[in-house]
mmCIF file as gemmi writes it, N, C-alpha and C atoms, coordinates in Angstrom:
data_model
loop_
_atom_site.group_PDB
_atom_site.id
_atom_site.type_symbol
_atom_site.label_atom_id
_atom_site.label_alt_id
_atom_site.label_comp_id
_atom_site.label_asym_id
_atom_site.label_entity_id
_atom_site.label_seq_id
_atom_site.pdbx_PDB_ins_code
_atom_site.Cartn_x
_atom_site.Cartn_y
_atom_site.Cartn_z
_atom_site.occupancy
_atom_site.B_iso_or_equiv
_atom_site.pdbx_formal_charge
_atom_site.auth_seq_id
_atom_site.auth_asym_id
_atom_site.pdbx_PDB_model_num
ATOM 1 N N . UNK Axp A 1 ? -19.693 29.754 19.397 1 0 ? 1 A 1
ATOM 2 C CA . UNK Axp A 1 ? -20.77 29.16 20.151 1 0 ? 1 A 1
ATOM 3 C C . UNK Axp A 1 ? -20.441 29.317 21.64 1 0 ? 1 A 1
ATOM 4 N N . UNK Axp A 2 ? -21.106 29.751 22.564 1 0 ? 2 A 1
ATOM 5 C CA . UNK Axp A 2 ? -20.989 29.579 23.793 1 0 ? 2 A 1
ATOM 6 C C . UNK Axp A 2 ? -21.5 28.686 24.396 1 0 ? 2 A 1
ATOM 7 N N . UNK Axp A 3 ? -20.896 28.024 25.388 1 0 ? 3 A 1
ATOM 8 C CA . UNK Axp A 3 ? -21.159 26.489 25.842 1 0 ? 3 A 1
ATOM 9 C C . UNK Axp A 3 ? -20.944 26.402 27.293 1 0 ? 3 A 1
ATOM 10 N N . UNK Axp A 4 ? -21.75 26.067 27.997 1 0 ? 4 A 1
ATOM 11 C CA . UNK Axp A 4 ? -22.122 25.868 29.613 1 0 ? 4 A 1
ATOM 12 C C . UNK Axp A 4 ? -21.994 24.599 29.997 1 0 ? 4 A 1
ATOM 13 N N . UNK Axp A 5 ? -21.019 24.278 31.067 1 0 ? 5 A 1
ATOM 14 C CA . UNK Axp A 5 ? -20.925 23.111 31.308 1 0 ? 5 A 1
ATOM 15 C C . UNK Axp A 5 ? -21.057 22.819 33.285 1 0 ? 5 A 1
ATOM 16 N N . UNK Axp A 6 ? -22.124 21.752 33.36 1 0 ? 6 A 1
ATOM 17 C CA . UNK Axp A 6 ? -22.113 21.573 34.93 1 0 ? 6 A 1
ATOM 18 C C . UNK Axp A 6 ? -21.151 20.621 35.311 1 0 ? 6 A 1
ATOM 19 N N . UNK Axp A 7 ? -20.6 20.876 36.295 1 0 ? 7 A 1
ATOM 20 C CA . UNK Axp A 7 ? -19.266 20.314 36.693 1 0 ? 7 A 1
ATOM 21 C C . UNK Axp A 7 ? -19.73 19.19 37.971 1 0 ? 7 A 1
ATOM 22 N N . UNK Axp A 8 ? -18.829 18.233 37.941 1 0 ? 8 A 1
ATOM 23 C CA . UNK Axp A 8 ? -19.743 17.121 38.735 1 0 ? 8 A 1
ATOM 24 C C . UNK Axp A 8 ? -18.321 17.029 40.009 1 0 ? 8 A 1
ATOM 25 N N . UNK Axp A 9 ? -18.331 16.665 41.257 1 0 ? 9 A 1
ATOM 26 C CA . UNK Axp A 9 ? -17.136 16.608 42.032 1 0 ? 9 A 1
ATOM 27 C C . UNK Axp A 9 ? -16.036 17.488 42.49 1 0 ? 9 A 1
ATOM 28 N N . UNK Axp A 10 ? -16.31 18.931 41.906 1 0 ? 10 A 1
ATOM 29 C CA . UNK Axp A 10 ? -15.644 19.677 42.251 1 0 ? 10 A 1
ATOM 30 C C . UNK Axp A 10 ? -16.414 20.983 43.32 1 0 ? 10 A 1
ATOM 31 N N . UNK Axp A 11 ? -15.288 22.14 43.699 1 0 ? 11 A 1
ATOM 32 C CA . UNK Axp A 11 ? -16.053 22.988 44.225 1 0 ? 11 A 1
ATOM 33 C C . UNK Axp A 11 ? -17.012 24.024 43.706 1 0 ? 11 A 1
ATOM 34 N N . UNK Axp A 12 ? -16.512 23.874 42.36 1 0 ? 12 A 1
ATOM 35 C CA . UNK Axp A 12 ? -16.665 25.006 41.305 1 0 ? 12 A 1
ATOM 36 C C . UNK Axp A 12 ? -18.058 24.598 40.615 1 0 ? 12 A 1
ATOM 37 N N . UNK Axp A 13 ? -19.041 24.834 40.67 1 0 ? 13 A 1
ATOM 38 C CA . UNK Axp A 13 ? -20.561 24.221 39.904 1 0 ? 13 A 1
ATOM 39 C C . UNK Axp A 13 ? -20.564 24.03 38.555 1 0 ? 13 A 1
ATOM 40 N N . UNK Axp A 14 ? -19.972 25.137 37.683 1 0 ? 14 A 1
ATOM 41 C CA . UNK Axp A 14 ? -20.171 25.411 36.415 1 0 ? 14 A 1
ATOM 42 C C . UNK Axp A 14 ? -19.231 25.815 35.612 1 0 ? 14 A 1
ATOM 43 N N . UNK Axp A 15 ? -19.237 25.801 34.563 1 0 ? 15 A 1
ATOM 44 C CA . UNK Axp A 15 ? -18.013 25.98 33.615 1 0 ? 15 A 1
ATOM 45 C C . UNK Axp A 15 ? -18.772 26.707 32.224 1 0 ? 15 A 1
ATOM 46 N N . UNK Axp A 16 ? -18.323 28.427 32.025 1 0 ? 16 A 1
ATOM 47 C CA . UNK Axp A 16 ? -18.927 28.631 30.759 1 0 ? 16 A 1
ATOM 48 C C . UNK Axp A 16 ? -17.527 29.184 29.697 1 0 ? 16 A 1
ATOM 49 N N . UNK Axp A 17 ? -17.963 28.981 28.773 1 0 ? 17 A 1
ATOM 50 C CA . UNK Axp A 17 ? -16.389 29.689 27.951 1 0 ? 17 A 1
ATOM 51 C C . UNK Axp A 17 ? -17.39 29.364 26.503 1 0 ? 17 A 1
ATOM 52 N N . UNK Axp A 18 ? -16.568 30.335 25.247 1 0 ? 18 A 1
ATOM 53 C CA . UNK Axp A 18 ? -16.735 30.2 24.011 1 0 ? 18 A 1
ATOM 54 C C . UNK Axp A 18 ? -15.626 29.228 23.298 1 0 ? 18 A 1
ATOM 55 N N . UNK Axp A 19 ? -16.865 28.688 22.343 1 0 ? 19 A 1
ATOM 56 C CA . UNK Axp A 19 ? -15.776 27.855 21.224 1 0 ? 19 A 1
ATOM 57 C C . UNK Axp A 19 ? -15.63 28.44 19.739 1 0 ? 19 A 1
ATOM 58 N N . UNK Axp A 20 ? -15.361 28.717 18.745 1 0 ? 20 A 1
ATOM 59 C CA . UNK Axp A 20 ? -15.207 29.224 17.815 1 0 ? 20 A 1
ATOM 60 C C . UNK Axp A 20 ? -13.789 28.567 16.828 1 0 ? 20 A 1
ATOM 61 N N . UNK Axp A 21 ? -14.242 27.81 15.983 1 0 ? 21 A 1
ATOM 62 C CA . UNK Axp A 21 ? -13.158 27.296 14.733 1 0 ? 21 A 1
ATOM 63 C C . UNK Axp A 21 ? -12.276 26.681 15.521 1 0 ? 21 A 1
ATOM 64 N N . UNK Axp A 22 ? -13.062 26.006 16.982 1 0 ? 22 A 1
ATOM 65 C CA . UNK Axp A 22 ? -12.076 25.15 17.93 1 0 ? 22 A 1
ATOM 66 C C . UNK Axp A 22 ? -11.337 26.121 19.192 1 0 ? 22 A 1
ATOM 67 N N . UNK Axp A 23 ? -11.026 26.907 18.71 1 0 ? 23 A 1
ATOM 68 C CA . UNK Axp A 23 ? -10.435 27.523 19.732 1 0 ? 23 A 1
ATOM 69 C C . UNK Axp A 23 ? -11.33 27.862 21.16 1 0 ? 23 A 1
ATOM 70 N N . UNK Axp A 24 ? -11.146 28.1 22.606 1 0 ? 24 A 1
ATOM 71 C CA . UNK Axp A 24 ? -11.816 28.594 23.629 1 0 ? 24 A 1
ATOM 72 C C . UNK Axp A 24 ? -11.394 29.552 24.053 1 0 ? 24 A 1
ATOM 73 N N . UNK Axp A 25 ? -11.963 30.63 24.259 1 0 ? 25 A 1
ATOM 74 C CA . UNK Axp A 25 ? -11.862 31.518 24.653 1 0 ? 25 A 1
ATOM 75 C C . UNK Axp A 25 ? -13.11 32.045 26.268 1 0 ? 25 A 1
ATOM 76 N N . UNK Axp A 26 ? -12.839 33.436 26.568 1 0 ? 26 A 1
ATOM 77 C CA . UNK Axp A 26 ? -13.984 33.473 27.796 1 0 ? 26 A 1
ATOM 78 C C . UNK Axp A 26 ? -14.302 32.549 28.788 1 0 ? 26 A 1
ATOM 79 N N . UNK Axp A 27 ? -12.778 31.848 29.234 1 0 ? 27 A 1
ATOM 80 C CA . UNK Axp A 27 ? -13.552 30.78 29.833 1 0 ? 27 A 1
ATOM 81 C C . UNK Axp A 27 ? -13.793 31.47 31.471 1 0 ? 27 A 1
ATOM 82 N N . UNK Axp A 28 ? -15.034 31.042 31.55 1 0 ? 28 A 1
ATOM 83 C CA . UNK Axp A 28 ? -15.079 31.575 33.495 1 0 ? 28 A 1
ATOM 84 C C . UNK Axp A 28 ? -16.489 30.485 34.319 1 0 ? 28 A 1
ATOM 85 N N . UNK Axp A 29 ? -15.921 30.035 35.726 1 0 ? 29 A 1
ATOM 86 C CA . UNK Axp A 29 ? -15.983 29.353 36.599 1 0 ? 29 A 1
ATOM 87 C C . UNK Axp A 29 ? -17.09 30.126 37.747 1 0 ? 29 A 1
ATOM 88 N N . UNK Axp A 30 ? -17.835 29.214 37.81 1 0 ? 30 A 1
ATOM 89 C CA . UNK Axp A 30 ? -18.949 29.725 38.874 1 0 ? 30 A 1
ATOM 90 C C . UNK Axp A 30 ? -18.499 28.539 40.299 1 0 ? 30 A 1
ATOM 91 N N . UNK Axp A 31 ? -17.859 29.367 40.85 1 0 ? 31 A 1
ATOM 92 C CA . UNK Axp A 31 ? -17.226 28.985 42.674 1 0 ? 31 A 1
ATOM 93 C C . UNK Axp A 31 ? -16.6 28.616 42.475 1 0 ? 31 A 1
ATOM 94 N N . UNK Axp A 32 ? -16.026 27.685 43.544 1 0 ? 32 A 1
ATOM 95 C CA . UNK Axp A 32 ? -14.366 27.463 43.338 1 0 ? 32 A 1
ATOM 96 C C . UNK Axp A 32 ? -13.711 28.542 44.099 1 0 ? 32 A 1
ATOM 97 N N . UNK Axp A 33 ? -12.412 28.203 43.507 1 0 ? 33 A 1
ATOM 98 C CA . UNK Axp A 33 ? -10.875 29.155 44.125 1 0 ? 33 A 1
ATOM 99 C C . UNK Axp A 33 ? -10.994 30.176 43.208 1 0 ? 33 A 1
ATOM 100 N N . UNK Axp A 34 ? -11.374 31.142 43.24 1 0 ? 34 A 1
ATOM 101 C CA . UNK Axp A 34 ? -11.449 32.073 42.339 1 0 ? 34 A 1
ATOM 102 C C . UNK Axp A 34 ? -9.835 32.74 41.817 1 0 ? 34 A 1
ATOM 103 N N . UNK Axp A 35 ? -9.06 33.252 42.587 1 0 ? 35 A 1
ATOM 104 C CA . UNK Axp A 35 ? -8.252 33.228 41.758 1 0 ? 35 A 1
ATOM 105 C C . UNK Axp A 35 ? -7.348 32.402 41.13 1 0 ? 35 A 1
ATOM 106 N N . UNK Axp A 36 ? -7.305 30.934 41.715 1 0 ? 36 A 1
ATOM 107 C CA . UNK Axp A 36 ? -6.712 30.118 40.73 1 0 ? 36 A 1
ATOM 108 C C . UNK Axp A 36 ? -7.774 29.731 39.455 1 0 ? 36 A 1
ATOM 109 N N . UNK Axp A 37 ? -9.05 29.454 39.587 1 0 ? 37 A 1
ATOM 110 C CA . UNK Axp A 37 ? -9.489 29.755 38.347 1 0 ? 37 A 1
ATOM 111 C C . UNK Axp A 37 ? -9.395 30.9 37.507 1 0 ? 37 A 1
ATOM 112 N N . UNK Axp A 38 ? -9.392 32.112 38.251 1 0 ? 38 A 1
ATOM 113 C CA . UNK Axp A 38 ? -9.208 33.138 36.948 1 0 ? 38 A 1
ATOM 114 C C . UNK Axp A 38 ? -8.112 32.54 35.67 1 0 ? 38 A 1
ATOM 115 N N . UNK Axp A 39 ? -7.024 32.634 36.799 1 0 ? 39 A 1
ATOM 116 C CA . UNK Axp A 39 ? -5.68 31.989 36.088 1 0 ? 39 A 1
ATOM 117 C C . UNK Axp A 39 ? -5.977 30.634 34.918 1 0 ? 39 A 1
ATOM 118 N N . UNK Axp A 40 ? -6.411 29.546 35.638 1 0 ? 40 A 1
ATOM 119 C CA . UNK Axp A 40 ? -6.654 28.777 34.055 1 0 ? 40 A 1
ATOM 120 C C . UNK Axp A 40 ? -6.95 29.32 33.012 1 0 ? 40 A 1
ATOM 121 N N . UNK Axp A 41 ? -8.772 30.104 33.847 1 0 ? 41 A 1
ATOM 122 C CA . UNK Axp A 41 ? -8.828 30.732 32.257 1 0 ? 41 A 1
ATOM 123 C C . UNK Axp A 41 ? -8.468 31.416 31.498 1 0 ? 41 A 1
ATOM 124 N N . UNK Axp A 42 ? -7.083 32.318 32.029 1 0 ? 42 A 1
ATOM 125 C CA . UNK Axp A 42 ? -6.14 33.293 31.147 1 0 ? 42 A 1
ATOM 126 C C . UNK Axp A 42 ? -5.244 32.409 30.511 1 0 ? 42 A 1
ATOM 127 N N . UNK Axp A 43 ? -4.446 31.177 31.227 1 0 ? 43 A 1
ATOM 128 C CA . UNK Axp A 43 ? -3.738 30.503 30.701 1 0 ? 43 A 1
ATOM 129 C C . UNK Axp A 43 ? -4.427 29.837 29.276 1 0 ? 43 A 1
ATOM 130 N N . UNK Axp A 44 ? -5.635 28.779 29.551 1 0 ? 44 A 1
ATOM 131 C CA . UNK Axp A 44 ? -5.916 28.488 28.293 1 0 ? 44 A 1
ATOM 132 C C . UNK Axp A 44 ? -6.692 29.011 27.037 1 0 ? 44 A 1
ATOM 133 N N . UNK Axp A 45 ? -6.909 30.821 27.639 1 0 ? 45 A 1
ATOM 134 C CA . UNK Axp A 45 ? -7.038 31.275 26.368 1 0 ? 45 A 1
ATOM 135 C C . UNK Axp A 45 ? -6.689 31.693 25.037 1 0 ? 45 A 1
ATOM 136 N N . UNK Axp A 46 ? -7.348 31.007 23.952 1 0 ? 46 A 1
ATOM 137 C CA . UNK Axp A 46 ? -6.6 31.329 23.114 1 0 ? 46 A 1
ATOM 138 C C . UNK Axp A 46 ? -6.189 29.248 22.244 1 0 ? 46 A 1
ATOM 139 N N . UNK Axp A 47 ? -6.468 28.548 23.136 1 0 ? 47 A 1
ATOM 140 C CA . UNK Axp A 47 ? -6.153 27.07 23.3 1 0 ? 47 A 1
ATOM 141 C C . UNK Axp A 47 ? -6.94 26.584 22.379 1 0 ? 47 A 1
ATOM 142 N N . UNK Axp A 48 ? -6.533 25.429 21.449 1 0 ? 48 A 1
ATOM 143 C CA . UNK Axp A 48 ? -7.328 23.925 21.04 1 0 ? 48 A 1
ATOM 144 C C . UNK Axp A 48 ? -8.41 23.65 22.462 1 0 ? 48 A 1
ATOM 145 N N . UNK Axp A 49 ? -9.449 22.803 21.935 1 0 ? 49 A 1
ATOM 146 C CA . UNK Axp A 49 ? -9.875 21.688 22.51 1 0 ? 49 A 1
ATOM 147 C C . UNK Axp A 49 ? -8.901 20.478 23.402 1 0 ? 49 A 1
ATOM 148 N N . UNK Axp A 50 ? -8.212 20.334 21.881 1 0 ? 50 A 1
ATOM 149 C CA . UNK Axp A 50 ? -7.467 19.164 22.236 1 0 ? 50 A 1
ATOM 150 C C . UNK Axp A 50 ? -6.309 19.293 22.831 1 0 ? 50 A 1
ATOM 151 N N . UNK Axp A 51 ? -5.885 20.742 22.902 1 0 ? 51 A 1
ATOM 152 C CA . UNK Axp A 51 ? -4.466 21.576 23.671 1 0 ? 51 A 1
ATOM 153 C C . UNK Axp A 51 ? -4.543 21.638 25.346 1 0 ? 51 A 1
ATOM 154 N N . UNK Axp A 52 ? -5.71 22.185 25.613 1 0 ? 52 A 1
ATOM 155 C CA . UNK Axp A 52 ? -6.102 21.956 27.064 1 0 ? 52 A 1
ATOM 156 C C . UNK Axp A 52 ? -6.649 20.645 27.302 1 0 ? 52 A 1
ATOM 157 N N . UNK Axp A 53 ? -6.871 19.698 26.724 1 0 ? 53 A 1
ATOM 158 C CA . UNK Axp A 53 ? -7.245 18.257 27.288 1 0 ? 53 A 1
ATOM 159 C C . UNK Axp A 53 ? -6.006 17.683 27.321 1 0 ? 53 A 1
ATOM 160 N N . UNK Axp A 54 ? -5.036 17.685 26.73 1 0 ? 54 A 1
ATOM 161 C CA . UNK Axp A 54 ? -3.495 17.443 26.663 1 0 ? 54 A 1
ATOM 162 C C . UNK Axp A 54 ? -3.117 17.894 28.436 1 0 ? 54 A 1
ATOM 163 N N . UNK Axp A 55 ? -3.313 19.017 28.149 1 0 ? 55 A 1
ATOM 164 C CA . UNK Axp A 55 ? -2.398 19.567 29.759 1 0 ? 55 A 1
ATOM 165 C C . UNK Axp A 55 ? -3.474 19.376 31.117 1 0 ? 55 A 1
ATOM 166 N N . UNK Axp A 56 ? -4.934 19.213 30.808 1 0 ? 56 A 1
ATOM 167 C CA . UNK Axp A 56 ? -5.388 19.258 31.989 1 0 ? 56 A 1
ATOM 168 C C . UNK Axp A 56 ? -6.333 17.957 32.602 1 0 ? 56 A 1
ATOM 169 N N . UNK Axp A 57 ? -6.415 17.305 31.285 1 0 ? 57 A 1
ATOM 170 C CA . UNK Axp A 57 ? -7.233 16.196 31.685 1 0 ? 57 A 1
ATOM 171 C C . UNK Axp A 57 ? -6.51 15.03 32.446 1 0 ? 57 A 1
ATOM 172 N N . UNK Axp A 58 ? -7.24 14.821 33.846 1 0 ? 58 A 1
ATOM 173 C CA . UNK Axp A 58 ? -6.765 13.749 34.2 1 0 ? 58 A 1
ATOM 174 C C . UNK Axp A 58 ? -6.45 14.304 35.936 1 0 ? 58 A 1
ATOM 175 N N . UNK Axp A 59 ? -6.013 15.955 35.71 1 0 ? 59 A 1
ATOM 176 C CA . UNK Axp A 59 ? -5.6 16.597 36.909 1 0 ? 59 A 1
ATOM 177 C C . UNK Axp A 59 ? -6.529 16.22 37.957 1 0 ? 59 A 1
ATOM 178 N N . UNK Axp A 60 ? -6.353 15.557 39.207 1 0 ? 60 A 1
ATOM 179 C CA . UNK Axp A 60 ? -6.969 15.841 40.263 1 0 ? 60 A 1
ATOM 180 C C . UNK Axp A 60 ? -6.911 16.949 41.774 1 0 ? 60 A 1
ATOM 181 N N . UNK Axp A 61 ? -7.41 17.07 42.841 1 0 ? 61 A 1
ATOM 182 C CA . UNK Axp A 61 ? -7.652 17.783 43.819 1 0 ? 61 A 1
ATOM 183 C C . UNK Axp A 61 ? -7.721 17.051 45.14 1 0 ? 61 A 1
ATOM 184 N N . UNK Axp A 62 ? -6.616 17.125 45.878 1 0 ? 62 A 1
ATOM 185 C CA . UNK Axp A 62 ? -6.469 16.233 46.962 1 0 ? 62 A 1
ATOM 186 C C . UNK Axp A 62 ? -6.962 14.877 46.816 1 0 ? 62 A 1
ATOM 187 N N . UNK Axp A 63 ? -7.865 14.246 47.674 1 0 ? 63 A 1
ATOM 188 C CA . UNK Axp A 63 ? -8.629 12.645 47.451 1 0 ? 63 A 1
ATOM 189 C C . UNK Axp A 63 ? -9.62 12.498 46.764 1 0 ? 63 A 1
ATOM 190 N N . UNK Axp A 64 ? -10.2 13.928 45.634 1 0 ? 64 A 1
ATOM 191 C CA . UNK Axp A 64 ? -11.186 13.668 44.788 1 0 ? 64 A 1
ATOM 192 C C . UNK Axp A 64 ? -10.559 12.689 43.466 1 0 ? 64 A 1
ATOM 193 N N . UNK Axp A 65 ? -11.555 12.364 42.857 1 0 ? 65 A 1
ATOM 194 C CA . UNK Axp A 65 ? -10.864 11.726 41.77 1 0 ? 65 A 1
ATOM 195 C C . UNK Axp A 65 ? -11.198 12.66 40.378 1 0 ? 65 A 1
ATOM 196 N N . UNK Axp A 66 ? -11.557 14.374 40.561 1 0 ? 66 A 1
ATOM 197 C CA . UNK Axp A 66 ? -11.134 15.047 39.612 1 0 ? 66 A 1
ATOM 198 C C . UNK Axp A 66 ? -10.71 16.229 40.275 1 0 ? 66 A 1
ATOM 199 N N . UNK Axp A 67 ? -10.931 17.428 39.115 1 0 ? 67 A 1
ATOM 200 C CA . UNK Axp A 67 ? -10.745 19 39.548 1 0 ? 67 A 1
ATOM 201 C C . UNK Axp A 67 ? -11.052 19.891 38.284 1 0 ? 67 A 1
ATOM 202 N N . UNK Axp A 68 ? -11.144 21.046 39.462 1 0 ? 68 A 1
ATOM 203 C CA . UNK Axp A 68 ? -11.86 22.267 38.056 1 0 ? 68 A 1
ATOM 204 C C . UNK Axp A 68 ? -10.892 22.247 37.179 1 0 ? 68 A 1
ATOM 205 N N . UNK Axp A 69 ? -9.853 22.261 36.996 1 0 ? 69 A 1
ATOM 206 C CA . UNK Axp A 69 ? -9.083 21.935 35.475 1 0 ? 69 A 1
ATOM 207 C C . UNK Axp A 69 ? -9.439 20.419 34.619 1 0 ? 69 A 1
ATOM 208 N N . UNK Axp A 70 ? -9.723 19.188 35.798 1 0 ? 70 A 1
ATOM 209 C CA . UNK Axp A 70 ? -10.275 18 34.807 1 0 ? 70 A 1
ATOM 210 C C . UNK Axp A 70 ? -11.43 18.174 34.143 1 0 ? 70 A 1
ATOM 211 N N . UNK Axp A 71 ? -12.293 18.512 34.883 1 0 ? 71 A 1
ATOM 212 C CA . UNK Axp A 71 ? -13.766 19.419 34.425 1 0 ? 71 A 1
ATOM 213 C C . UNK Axp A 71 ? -13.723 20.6 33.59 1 0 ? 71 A 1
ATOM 214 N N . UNK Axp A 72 ? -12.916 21.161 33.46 1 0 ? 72 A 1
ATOM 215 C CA . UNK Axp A 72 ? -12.427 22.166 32.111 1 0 ? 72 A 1
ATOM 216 C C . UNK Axp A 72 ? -12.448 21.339 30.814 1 0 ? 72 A 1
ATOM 217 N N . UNK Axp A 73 ? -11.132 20.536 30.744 1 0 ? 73 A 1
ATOM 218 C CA . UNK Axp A 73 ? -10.951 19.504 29.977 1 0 ? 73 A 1
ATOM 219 C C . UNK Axp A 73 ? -12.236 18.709 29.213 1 0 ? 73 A 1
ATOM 220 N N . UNK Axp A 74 ? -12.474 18.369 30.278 1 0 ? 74 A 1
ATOM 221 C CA . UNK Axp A 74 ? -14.232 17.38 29.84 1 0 ? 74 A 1
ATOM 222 C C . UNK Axp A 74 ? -15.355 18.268 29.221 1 0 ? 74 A 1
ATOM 223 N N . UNK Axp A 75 ? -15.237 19.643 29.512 1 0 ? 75 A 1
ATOM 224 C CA . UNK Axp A 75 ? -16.642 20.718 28.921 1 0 ? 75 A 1
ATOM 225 C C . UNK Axp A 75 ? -15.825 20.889 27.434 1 0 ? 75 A 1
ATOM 226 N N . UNK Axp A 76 ? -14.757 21.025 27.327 1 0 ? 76 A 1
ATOM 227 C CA . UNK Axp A 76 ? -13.653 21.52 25.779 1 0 ? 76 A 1
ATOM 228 C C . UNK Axp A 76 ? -14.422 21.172 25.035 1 0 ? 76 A 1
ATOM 229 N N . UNK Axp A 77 ? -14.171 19.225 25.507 1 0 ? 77 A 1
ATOM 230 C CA . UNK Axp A 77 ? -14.602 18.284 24.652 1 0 ? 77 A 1
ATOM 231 C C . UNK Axp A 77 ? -15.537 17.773 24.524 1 0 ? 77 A 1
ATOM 232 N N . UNK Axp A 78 ? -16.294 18.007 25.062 1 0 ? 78 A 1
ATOM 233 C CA . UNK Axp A 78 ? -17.443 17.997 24.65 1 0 ? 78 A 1
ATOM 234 C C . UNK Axp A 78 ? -18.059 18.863 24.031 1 0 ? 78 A 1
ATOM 235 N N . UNK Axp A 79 ? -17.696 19.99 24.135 1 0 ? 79 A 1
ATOM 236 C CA . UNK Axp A 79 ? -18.176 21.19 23.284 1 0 ? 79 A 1
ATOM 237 C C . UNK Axp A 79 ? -17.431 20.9 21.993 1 0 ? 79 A 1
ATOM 238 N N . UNK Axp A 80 ? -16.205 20.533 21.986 1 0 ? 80 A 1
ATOM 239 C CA . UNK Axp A 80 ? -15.673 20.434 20.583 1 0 ? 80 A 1
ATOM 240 C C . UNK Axp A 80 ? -16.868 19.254 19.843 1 0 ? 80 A 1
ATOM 241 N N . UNK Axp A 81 ? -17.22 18.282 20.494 1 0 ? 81 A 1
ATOM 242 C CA . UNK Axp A 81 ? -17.799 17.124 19.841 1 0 ? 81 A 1
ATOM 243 C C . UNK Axp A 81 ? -19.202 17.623 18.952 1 0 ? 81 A 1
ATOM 244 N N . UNK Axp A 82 ? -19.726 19.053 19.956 1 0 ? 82 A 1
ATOM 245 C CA . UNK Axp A 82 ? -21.182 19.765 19.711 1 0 ? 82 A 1
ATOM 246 C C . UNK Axp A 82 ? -20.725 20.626 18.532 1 0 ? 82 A 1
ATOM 247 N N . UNK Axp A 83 ? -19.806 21.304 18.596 1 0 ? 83 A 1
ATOM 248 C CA . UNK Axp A 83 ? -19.495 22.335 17.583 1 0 ? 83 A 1
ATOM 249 C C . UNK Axp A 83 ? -19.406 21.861 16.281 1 0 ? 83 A 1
C-alpha cells in the first residue's frame, strides 16, 4: 500500500513511503534537508513500523517540539494502524 502523510511542524511538508506485510520501504520527503532525509530513508528501509517508531519517535529539531524523523515515526504508524 502506498501511504502519504502531511507532516505538521516541521520543514519538510510531506511524507510518502510504501507499507507491505508491515515493512516500509520508498520512503521520500517533500522539503526539508534533503540530504539528511535521503539518508533516513535509506536507513529505515527495509524497517518494521514498530522498528522505526522505536528509534525515531520522540526525536526533536532545535526548539520545535518535533522533526522529520518524529513525523516519519507518526506516518509508520499510522499507516501500520490503516494497513
Amino acid at each position: 500500500m502506498h501511504y502519504e502523510y502531511k507532516t505538521q511542524g516541521t520543514c519538510s511538508t510531506g511524507i510518502e513511503f510504501d507499507i507491505d506485510g508491515g515493512i516500509i520501504s520508498n520512503v521520500q520527503f517533500t522539503g526539508g534537508c534533503n540530504g539528511n532525509l535521503k539518508a533516513i530513508g535509506r536507513l529505515v528501509e527495509g524497517m518494521t513500523a514498530d522498528e522505526i517508531n522505536a528509534k525515531l519517535a520522540g526525536n526533536i529539531c532545535g526548539f520545535k517540539k518535533t522533526s522529520c524523523a518524529d513525523q516519519l515515526a507518526k506516518a509508520v504508524m499510522q499507516a501500520k494502524e490503516q494497513a
